[in-house]
Structure formats: structure tokens, C-alpha cells
TILUMFI-66740 format. One line per 10 residues: number of its first residue (from 1); for each residue x, y, z of C-alpha. Coordinates in Angstrom, 1 decimal, padded with zeros to 4 digits, always signed. Each point is the difference from the previous one (the first is absolute). Example, Ala and Ser with C-alpha at 12.3 -4.5 7.8 and 13.67 -1.06 7.14 Angstrom:
2
1) +012.3 -004.5 +007.8  +001.4 +003.4 -000.7
# end
This chain:
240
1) +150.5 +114.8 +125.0  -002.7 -002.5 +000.9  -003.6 +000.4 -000.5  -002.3 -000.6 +003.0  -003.4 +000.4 -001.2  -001.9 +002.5 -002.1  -003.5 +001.8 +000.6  -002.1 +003.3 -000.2  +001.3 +003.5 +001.5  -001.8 +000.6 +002.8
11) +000.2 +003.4 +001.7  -002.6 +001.0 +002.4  -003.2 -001.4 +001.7  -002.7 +002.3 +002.2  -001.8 -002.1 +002.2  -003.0 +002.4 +001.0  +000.9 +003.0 -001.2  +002.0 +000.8 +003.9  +002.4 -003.2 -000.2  +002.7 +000.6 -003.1
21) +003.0 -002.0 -000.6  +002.5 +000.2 -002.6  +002.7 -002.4 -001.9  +003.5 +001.5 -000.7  +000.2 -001.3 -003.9  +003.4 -000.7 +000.9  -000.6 -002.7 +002.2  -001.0 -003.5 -000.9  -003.5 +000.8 +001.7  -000.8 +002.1 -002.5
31) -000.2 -003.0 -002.8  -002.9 -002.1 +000.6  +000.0 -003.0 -001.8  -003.7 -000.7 -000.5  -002.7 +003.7 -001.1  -002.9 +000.4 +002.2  -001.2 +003.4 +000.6  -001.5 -001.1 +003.5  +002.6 -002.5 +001.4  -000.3 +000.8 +003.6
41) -002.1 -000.6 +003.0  -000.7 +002.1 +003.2  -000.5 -001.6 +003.4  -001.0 +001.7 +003.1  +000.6 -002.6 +003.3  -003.5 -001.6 -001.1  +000.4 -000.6 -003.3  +001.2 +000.4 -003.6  -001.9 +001.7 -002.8  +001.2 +000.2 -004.0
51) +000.6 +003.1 -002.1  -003.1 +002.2 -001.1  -000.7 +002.7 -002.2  +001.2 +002.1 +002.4  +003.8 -001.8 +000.1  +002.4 +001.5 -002.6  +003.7 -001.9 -001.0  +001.7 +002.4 -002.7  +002.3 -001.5 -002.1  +002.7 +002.0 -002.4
61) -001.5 -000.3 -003.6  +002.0 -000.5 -003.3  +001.5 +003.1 -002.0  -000.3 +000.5 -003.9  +003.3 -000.5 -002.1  -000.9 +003.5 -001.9  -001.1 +002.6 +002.2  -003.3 +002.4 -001.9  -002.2 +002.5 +001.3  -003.1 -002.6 -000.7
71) +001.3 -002.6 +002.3  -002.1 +001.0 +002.6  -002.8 +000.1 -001.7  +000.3 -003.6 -001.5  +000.0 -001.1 +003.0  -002.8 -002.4 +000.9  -002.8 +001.9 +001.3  -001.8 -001.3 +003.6  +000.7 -002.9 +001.6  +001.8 -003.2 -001.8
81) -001.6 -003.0 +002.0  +001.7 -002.9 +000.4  -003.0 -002.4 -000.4  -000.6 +001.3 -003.8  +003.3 +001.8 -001.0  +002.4 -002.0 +001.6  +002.7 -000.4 -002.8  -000.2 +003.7 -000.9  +000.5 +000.9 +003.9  +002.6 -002.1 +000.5
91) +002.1 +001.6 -003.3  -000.6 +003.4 +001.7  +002.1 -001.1 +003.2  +003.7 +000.1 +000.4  +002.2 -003.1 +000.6  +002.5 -000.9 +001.9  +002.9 -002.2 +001.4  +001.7 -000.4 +003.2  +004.0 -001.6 -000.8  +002.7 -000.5 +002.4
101) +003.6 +001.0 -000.5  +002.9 +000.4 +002.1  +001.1 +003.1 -001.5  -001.9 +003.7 +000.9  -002.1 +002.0 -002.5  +001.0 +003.7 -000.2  -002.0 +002.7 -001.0  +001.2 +003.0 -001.5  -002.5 +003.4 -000.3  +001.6 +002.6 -002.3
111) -002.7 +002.9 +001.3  +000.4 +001.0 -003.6  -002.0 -001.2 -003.9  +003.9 -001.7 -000.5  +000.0 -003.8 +000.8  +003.0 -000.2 +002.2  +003.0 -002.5 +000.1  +000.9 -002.1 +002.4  +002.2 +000.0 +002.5  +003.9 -000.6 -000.6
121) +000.4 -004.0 +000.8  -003.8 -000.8 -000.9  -001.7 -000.7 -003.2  -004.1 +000.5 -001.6  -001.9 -002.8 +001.0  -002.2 -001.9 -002.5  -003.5 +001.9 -000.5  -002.6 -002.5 +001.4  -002.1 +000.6 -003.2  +002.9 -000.7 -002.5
131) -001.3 -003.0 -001.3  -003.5 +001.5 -000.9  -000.5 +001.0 -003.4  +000.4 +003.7 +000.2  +000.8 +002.7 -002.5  +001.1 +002.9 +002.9  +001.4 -001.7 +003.1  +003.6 -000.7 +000.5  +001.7 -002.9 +000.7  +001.6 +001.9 +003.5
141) -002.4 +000.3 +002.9  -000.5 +003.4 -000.5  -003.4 +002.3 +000.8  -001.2 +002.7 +001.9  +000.2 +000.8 +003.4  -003.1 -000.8 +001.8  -000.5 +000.8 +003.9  -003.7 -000.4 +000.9  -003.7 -000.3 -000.7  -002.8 +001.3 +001.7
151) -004.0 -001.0 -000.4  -003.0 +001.9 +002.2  +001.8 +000.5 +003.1  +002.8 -002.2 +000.7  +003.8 -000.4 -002.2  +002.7 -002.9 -000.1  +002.8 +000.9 -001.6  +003.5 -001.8 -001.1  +003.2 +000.6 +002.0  +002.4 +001.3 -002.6
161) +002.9 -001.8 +000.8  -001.6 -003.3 -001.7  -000.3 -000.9 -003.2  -004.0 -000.5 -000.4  +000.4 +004.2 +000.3  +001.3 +000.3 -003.3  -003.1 -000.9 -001.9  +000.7 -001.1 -004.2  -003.1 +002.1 -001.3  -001.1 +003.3 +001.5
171) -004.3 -000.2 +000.1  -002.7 +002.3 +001.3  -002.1 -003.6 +001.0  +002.2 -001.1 +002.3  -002.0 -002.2 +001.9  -003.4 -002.0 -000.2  -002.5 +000.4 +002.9  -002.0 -003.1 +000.7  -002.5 -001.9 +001.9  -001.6 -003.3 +000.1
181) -001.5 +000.9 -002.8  +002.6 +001.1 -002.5  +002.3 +003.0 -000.7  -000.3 +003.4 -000.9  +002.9 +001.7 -001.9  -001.2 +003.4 -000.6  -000.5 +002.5 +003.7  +000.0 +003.7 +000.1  +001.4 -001.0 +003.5  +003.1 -001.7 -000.9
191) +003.5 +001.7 -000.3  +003.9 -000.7 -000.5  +002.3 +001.7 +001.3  +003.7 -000.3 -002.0  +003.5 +001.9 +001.4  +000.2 +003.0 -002.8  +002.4 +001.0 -001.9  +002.4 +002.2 +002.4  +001.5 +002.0 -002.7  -003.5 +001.3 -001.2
201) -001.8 +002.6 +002.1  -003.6 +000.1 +000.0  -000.3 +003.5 +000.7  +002.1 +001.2 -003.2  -002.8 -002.0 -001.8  -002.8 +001.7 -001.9  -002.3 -002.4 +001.8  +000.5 -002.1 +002.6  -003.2 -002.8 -000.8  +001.3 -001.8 -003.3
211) -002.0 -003.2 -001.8  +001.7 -002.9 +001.3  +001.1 -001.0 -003.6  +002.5 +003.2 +000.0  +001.5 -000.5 +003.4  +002.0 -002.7 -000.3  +002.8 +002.1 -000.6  -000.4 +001.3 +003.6  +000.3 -003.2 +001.5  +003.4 -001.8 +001.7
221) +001.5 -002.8 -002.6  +001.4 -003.0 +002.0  +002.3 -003.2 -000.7  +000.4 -002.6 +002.4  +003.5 -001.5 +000.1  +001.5 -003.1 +001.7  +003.9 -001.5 +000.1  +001.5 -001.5 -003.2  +000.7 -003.2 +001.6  -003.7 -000.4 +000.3
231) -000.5 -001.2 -003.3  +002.9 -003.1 +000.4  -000.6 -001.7 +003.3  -001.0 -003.6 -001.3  -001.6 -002.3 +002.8  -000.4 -003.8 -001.0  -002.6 -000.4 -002.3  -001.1 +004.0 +000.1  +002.0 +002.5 -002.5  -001.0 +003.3 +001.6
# end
């Protein structure tokens, strides 16, 4: 596997509040290389005119290793801008990297809280995380399975067949909503949507609206898998 180039995860940008258009995260679109929150421009057939205020790129945040009910609320609060908090922004956005292969990644939803196996003939692929120092994650890429998020009035979601839908940590911040200014992480707007659980039935609950902290147990676990021979194909002066 070769690396191409590595950036930012970039998901969604709203042009005027009317215009909306979304990155699949599994597509090599979605990974920016450079973070600004206002990169593009609008033209009409007289001319061309920056981002405003009123121009919003959204952008999928980082998760916490250990999951608690205060996550939320330690948070930052407001708007991080980039022209004073820069460093601390930039720590709160998820990265990325786009690597070519000539072997396909499968995905594999288990629609249960079990992390399923893979396939007969395939193997776990690597977690992309494994060598960050981590007390919890695994060294399989292994997560939950994610399928969309939606902010104010408009969604993009992941298809599931790819691997960027099985997501390593399961987060109620998904994603950062920014403007030229800077980023906010925290929206009474914003919500994920995850495929459940199919052996639990919401209705048999006692109640169906749970704190986000005790519903991971609800949520699909995923693995993604590729061929064995994957990991021994040896180009000239590449060991992949």
C-alpha cells in the first residue's frame, strides 16, 4: 500500500444556505490536505467572490479514546478562531490519508454489539491508528458502524460498503461546523445517525431516548478485511 498524500476530513460545505454539497469520506475528496474553513470561491458569469460569514465547510471532528457523560460539556464553548486559537482548532479536527493499493477493502457490518469476523479467504486489516499510543484501541481496524450526519437542514452520509463507514471511536461530536472565522464543535442542530443493533428492539425498551454514553451497545460493530496476500506483495524499493 502506498501513501498518496495526507490532509483534514472534510465533509460538507453550504454555500448560501440553498447550495449544499457533500464529500463521501470514502473518497479521496474527502481528505484535504491543507485546513481552511472558507477554501472556496463563488462566481456568477461576472465575477468571483470569497467565502463569508454566511459560507459554512463542516469538517468530521476527532473522538475521545474514553467515552464519559462530561464529554460534551468539555467541549470548547463558542467559536475556536483560527486567527487566536489556531493550534487548539487544529487538534480538534480529524486527519486523514488517501493510499493506493491494488487489492479492495471490505467492510463487514455485524447489525449486532459483536465485532464480526471476516470473511473465509480475507484477513483484519491494520487499524489506521495502531501506531498511536492508545490504551483502548485495537491493533485490527475495527469500530462502529457509522452511516451519516446531518446539520440544520441538509445530511451526507457514508456508503456502507466502504471502509471510512466503519468509524474506530463511536462520538456524539461528530463533526465541526466552520467558517472563515473558525469552528464550532458544539450545535443543538447537529446529529449522527449509526445502523442499530438489529437484535435489540426499541420498543421492548423501558425508554427509547438513552444518554449517548449508554448506547453504544445499540450500535453495529464493524471490521474491515482485505486478502492475505496483501500484506506480501513487494514492489522494488516499496515493502507493502
Amino acid at each position: 500500500m502506498t501513501e498518496l498524500w495526507t490532509g483534514y476530513s472534510f465533509m460538507f460545505v453550504d454555500g448560501d444556505s440553498k447550495s449544499k454539497w457533500g464529500q463521501d469520506l470514502g473518497k479521496p475528496g474527502s481528505c484535504i490536505p491543507e485546513f481552511y474553513p472558507g477554501f472556496f470561491t463563488q462566481c456568477t458569469i461576472d465575477s468571483c467572490y470569497s467565502a463569508n460569514e454566511g459560507h459554512k465547510t463542516t469538517w468530521l471532528a476527532t473522538a475521545p479514546e474514553f467515552l464519559t457523560d462530561d464529554h460534551t460539556n468539555r467541549m470548547p464553548r463558542g467559536k475556536l478562531k483560527m486567527s487566536t486559537r489556531r493550534d487548539e482548532l487544529l487538534n480538534l479536527i480529524s486527519r486523514c490519508v488517501v493510499c493506493d493499493t491494488i487489492f479492495k477493502m471490505v467492510v463487514v457490518h455485524s447489525m449486532t454489539n459483536v465485532v464480526p469476523d471476516c470473511p473465509e479467504g480475507y484477513v483484519s486489516a491494520a487499524s489506521p491508528n495502531r501506531f498511536i499510543p492508545s490504551a483502548t484501541q485495537s491493533q485490527d481496524w475495527v469500530g462502529y458502524s457509522f452511516w451519516e450526519v446531518s446539520l440544520d437542514n441538509y445530511a451526507i452520509g457514508v456508503i456502507t460498503d466502504e471502509p471510512a463507514s466503519c468509524l474506530l471511536y463511536y462520538s456524539p461530536t461528530a463533526v465541526a461546523e466552520c467558517d472563515v472565522e473558525g469552528c464550532k464543535f458544539k450545535t443543538t442542530d447537529q446529529k449522527t445517525s449509526w445502523l442499530m443493533d438489529s437484535e435489540k428492539n426499541p420498543y421492548e425498551e423501558d425508554e427509547t431516548r438513552r444518554p449517548f454514553t449508554d448506547s453504544r451497545s445499540y450500535v453495529s460493530r464493524c471490521r474491515v478485511c482485505h486478502r492475505p496476500e496483501a500484506t506480501k506483495i513487494v514492489f522494488k524499493d516499496l515493502q507493502i
